[in-house]
N, CA and C atoms as a LAMMPS dump frame, in Angstrom:
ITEM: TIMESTEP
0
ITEM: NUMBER OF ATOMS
171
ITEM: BOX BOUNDS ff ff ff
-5.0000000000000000e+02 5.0000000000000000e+02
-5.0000000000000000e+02 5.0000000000000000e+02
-5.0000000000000000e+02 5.0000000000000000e+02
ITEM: ATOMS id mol type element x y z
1 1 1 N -194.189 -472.589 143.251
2 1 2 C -195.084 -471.775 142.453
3 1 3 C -196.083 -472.677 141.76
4 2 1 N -197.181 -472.062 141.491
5 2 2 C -198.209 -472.521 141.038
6 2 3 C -198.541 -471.675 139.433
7 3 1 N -199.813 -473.069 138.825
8 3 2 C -200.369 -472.031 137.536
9 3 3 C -201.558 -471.426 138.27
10 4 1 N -202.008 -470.513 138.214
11 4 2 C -203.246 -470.009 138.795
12 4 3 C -204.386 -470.147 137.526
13 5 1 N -205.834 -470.381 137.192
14 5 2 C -207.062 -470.705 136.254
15 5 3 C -206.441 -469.48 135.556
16 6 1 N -206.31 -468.331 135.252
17 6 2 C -206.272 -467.296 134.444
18 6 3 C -204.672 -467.118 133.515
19 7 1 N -203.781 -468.294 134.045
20 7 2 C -202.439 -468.463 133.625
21 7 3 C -201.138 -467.846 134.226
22 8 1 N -201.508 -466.917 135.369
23 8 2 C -200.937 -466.584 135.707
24 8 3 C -200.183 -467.18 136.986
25 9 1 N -198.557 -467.219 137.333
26 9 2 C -197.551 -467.93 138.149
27 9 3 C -198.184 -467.037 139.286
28 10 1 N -199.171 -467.765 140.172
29 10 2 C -199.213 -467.978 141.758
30 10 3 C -197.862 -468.518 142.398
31 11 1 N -197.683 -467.926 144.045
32 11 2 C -196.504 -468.788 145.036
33 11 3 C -197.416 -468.586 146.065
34 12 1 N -196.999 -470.188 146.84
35 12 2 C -197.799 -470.43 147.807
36 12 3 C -196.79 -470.265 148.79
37 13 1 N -196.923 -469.366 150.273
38 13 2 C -196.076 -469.387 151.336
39 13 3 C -196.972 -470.077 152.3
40 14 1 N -196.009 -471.117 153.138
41 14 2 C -196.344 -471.926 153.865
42 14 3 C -196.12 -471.538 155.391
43 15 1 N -194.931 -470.537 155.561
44 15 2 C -194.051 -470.568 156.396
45 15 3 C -194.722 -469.293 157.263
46 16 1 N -194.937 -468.832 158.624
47 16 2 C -195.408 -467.784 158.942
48 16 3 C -194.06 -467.243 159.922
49 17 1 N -193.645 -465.911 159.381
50 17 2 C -192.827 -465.54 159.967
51 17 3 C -192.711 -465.256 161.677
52 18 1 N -191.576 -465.585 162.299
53 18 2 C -191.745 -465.207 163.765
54 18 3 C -191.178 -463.748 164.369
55 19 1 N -191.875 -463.261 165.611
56 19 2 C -191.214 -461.653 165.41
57 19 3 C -189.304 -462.344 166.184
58 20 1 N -188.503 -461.059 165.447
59 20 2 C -187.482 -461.174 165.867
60 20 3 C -187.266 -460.753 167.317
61 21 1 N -185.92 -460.781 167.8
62 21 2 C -186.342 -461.039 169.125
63 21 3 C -184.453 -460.162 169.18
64 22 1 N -184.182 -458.434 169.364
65 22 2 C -182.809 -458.303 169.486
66 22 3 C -182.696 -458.257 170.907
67 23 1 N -181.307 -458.206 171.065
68 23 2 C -180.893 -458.016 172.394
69 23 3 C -180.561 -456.008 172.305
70 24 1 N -180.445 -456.235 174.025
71 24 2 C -179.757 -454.737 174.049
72 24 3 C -178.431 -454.428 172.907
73 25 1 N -177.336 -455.101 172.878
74 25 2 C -176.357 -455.035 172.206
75 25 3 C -176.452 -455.556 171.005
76 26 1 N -177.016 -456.05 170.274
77 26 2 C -177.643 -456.175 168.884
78 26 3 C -178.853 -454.825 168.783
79 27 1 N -178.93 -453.98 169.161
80 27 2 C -180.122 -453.198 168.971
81 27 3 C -178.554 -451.804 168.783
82 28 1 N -177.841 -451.685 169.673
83 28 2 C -176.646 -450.928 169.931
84 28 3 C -175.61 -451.332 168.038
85 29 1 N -175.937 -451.918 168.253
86 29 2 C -174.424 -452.551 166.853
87 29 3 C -175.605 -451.585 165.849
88 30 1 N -176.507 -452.017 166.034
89 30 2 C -177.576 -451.29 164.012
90 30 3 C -177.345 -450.441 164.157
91 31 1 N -177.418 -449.346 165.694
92 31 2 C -177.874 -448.001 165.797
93 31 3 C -176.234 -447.413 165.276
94 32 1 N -175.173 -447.896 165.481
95 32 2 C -174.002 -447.711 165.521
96 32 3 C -173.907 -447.612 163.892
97 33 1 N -174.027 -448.899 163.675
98 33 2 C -174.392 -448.828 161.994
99 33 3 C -174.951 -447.876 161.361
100 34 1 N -176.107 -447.854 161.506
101 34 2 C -176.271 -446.64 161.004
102 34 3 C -175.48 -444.892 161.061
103 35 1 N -175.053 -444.798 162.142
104 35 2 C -174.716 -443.424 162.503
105 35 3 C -173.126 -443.473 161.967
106 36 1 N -172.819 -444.664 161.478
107 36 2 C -171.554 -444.446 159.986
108 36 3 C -171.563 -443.708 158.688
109 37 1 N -170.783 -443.008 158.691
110 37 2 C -170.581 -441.577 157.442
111 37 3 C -170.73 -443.41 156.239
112 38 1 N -171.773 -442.732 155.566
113 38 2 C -171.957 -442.988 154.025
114 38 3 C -172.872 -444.16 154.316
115 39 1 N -173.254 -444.625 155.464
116 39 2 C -174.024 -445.517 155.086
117 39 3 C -175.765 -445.223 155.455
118 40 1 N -176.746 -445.772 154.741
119 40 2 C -177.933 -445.333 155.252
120 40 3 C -179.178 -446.35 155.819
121 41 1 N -180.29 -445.532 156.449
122 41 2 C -181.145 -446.54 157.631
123 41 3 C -181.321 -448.004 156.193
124 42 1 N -181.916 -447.438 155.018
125 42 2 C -182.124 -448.769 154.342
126 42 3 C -180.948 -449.213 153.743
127 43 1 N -179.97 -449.284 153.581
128 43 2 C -178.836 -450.249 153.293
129 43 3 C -178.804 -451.151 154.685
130 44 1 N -178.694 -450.45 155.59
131 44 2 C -178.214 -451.392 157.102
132 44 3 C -179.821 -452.52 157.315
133 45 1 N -181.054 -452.141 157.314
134 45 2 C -182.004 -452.981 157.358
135 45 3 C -182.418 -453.389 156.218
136 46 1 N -181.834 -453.512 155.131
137 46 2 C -181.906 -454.147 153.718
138 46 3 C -180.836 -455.7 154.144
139 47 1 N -179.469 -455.323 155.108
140 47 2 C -178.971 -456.281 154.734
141 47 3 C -179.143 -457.167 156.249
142 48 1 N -179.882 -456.565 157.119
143 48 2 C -179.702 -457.568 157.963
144 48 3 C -181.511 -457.747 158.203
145 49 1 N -181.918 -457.812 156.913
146 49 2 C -183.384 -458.767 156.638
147 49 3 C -184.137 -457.911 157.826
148 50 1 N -184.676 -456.693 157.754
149 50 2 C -185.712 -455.745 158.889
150 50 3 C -186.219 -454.973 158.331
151 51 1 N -187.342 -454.508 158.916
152 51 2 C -187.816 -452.96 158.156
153 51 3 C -187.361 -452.411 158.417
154 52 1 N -187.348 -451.25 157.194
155 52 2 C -186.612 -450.145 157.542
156 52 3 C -187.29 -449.258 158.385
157 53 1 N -188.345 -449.395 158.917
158 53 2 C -189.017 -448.644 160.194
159 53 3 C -188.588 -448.933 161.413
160 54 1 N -188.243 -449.876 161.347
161 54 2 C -187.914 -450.503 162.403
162 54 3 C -186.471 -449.466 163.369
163 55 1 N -185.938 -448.823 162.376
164 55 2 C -184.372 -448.306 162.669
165 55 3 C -184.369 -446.913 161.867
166 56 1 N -185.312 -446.626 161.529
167 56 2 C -185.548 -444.574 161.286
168 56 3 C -185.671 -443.856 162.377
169 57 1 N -187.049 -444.762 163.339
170 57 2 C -187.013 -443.523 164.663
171 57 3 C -185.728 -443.558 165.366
């Protein structure tokens, strides 16, 4: 993090994300996940770092 001229805490990202890359059976395990009584699309792509768009349709 940085000071930015006006005082305010700037962060500089360096890093450019790459697209993920699932397999058939990693695409099968979320969908599974999800379709578990009590759990929902954003808990399951909250914890395995995805959008949650990604796993609504």
């Amino acid at each position: 993090m940085r000071l930015a001229p006006d005082g305010r805490l700037d962060e500089v990202i360096g890093v450019v994300a790459r697209r993920r890359r699932w397999t058939p059976e990693q695409k099968l395990a979320l969908v599974g996940e999800v379709a578990r009584p009590g759990l929902s699309v954003a808990a399951v792509a909250d914890r395995h770092g995805m959008s949650r768009s990604l796993l609504f349709e």
